[in-house]
C-alpha positions, 0 to 999 in steps of 0.5 A: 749312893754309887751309880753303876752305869755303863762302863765308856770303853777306853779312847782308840788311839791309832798311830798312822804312818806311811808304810805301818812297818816301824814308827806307827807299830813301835808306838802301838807297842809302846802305848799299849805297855805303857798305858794298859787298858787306858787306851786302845792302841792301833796302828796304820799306814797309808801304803802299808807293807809288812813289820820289819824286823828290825823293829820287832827286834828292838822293841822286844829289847825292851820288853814290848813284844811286837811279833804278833803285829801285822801292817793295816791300811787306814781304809780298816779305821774309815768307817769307824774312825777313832778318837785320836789319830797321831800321825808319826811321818810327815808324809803320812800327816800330808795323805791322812785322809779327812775323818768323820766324827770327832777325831783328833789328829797330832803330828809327831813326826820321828825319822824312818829307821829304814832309811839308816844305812851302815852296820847292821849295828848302826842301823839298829842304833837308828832303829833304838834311838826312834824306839827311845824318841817314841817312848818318850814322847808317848811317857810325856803325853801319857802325864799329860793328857787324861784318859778314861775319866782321869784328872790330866796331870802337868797339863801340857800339850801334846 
């Protein structure tokens, strides 16, 4: 006999960052390429500004189309925090205001883009090595930690 209840909506994840311009928007992008309907991926800033280019630019080298994303403020998620807060800038992880409920916080702290000076080539270098960085840390946690009622495969940490 099959029960068939409700189906739980999926974990929200919501990638917090200063500015939610590059690091938070390259790693919303990535968790929703790389997860599907898994999770919902989000993405913040304490002080948001606007998406720069540069990182639509490389994430869309890569297939992950960011160019509908616009910067948000922490203060949308308050009210109804999400399950998993992962902070991406030192900064952001020191001002992540205190959630109600149960959310989890990680800290992954990945260099600014913005911050690269030089060409503009290495300047996107910087842009694609923090795109790589993410998506790799994302890939990694994503075998490790279960979502929607599936089994965590390898069992490590985030």
């Amino acid at each position: 006999m099959w029960f068939h209840g409700p189906v739980p909506a999926p974990p929200r994840v919501l990638f917090l960052c200063t500015a939610n311009s590059c690091r938070s928007q390259m790693a919303e992008g990535w968790l929703r390429a790389l997860a599907g309907d898994r999770y919902v991926a989000l993405s913040a800033g304490t002080h948001p500004s606007r998406v720069n280019p540069r990182a639509v630019q490389v994430m869309a080298e890569v297939g992950v189309d960011l160019s509908g994303h616009r910067s948000e403020s922490i203060d949308a998620h308050l009210e109804d925090p999400p399950e998993l807060v992962v902070t991406v800038c030192d900064r952001a992880a020191e001002t992540c205001p205190t959630l109600p409920g149960a959310t989890r916080v990680l800290h992954w702290p990945f260099p600014d883009p913005a911050d690269a000076t030089g060409t503009e080539e290495e300047v996107l270098d910087a842009f694609r090595a923090v795109r790589d960085a993410i998506g790799a840390r994302l890939r990694g946690w994503l075998e490790s930690e279960p979502a929607a009622g599936r089994p965590a495969g390898g069992g490590g940490r985030a």
